[in-house]
C-alpha positions, 0 to 999 in steps of 0.5 A: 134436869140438871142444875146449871153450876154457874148461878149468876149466869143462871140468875142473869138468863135463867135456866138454860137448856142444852140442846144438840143440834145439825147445821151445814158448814155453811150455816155455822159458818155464817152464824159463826161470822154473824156472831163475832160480827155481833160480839155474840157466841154462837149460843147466843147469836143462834138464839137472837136470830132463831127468836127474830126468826120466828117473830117472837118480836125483836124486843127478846132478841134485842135483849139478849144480844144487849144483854151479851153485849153488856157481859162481854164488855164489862167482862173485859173492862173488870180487869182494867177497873180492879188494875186502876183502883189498885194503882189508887190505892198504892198511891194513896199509901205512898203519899201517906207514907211520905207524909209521915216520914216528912212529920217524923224529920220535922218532929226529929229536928224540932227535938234536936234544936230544943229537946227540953220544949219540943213537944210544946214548940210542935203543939198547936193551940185550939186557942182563937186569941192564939194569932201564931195558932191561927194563922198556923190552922189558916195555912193548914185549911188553905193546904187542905183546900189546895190539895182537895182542888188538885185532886178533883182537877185530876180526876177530871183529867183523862187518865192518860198515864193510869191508861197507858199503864193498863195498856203496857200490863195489858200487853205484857200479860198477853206475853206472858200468856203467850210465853207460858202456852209455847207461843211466845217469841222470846 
């Protein structure tokens, strides 16, 4: 017997067995539309309503057509998922990219207003008797805090303008499939 290539499919289902059968047009067509009715393939669609046919109780076939299900749906949404962690993480780089280019304007004209005490001027001490210090690390802890506030009333939020991306590069691949297959209208 030969192996199945595809081991997670193999790991998800088991070993699965070809088999070549005869069904009327009728029957294929009928299962046919059962199965997209269901979301199913046709594999899977003949194996739930042959289970359910012989009584081998719904509980199997039920697990199969969820189990389906289940492949199909985060097989369609890992697309959307990498897309929207790789907008996060762009933006997390642009924001720390203009952060640094803020410090570095900030330490620049620090040393063009006095070159001679400027990395003094810029240190912040870790003295409490130090009350300038502290109120600098009170700000930067209220900044902080501020920040840290946004950014989870954010991800509360829905994901209207991340969502709407995905649809737009969603659609734009479509496109892009459809031009580089002929069938495109450009």
């Amino acid at each position: 017997m030969r192996e199945n290539p595809d081991t997670t499919r193999k790991a998800r289902y088991g070993v699965t067995r070809k088999k070549h059968i005869t069904i009327t047009e009728d029957g294929h067509a009928s299962i046919a539309v059962w199965a997209e009715s269901q979301k199913l393939t046709f594999s899977a669609a003949i194996e739930v309503l042959a289970l359910a046919g012989i009584e081998d109780g719904t509980s199997t076939a039920s697990a199969i057509l969820t189990a389906n299900l289940l492949e199909r749906i985060v097989g369609r949404q890992f697309n959307r998922f990498a897309k929207l962690l790789s907008l996060t993480a762009i933006t997390g780089e642009s924001v720390n990219w203009k952060t640094d280019a803020l410090l570095l304007q900030l330490i620049r004209r620090e040393a063009e207003e006095d070159p001679k005490n400027f990395v003094s001027n810029m240190a912040v001490s870790a003295d409490p008797e130090d009350k300038r210090a502290a109120q600098i690390r009170q700000m930067r802890e209220e900044m902080k805090q501020v920040a840290h506030q946004t950014a989870v009333r954010r991800l509360k939020k829905p994901l209207q303008e991340a969502d709407r991306l995905l649809h737009r590069e969603d659609a734009e691949m479509v496109d892009n499939q459809a031009d580089n297959d002929g069938g495109g209208t450009r």
